[in-house]
KOLDRENLO-483486 format. One record per residue: residue in one letter; x, y, z of N, C-alpha, C in turn. Coordinates in steps of 0.001 Angstrom, whole numbers, padded with zeros to 6 digits, always signed. Layout:
N
aXYZXYZXYZ
...
END
This chain:
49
x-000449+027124+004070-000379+025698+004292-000651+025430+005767
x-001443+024244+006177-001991+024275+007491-000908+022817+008274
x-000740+023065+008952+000188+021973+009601-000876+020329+009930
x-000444+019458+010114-001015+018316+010264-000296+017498+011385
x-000892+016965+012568-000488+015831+013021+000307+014429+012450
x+001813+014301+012733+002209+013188+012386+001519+011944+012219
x+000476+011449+013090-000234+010912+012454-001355+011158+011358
x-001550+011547+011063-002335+011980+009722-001348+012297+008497
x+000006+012414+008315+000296+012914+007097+000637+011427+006391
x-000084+009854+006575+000289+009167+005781-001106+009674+004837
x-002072+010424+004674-003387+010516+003930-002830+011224+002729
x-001897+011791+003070-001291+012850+001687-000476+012003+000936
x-000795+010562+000355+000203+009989-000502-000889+009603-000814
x-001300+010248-001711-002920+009882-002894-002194+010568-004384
x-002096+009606-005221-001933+008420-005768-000799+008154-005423
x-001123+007089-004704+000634+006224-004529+001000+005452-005220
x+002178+004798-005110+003007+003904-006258+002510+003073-007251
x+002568+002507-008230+001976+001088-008340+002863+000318-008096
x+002460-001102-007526+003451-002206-006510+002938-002982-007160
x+003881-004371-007522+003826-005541-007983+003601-006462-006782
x+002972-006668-006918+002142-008168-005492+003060-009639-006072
x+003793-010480-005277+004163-011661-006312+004095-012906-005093
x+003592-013788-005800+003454-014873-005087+003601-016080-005320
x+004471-017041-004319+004218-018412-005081+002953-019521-004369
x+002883-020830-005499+002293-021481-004817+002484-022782-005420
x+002891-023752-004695+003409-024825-004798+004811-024761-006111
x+004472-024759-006968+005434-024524-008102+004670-023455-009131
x+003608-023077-008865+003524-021777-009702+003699-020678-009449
x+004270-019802-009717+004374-018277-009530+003589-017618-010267
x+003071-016099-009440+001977-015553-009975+002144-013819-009749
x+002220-012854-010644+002157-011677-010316+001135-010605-010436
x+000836-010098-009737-000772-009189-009852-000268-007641-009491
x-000749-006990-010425-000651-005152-010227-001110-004399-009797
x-000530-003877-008820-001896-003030-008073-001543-001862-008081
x-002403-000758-007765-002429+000752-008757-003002+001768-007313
x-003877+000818-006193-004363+001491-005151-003463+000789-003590
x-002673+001391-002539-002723+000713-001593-002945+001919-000473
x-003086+000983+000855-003433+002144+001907-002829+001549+002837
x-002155+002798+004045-001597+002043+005003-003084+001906+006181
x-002823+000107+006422-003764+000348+007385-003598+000985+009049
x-002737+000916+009724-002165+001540+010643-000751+001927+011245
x-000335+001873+011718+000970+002146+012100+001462+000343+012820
x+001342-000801+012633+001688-002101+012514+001514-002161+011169
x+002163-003272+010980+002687-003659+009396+001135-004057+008866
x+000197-003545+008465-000866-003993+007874-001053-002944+006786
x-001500-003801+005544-001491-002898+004609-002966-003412+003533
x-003657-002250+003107-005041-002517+002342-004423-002732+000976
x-004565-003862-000219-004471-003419-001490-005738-004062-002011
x-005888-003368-003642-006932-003371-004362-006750-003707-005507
END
């Protein structure tokens, strides 16, 4: 096993969770499933699909 830089070991969480996305808007609520996410960097930004 080869060691990795702390930054690099978020790449080893392939397949990650599936997360429920939920949102409102005005008075409707809406929930969408998502099956792919990625962290985009080390600030709170995040890719979903």
């Amino acid at each position: 096993m080869r060691e990795l830089e702390l930054s690099r070991v978020f790449t080893l969480i392939e397949p990650g969770p599936v997360v429920l996305v939920t949102t409102r808007d005005g008075n409707k609520n809406n929930i969408m499933t998502i099956s792919w996410t990625m962290v985009g960097d080390f600030t709170p930004t995040l890719a979903i699909a």
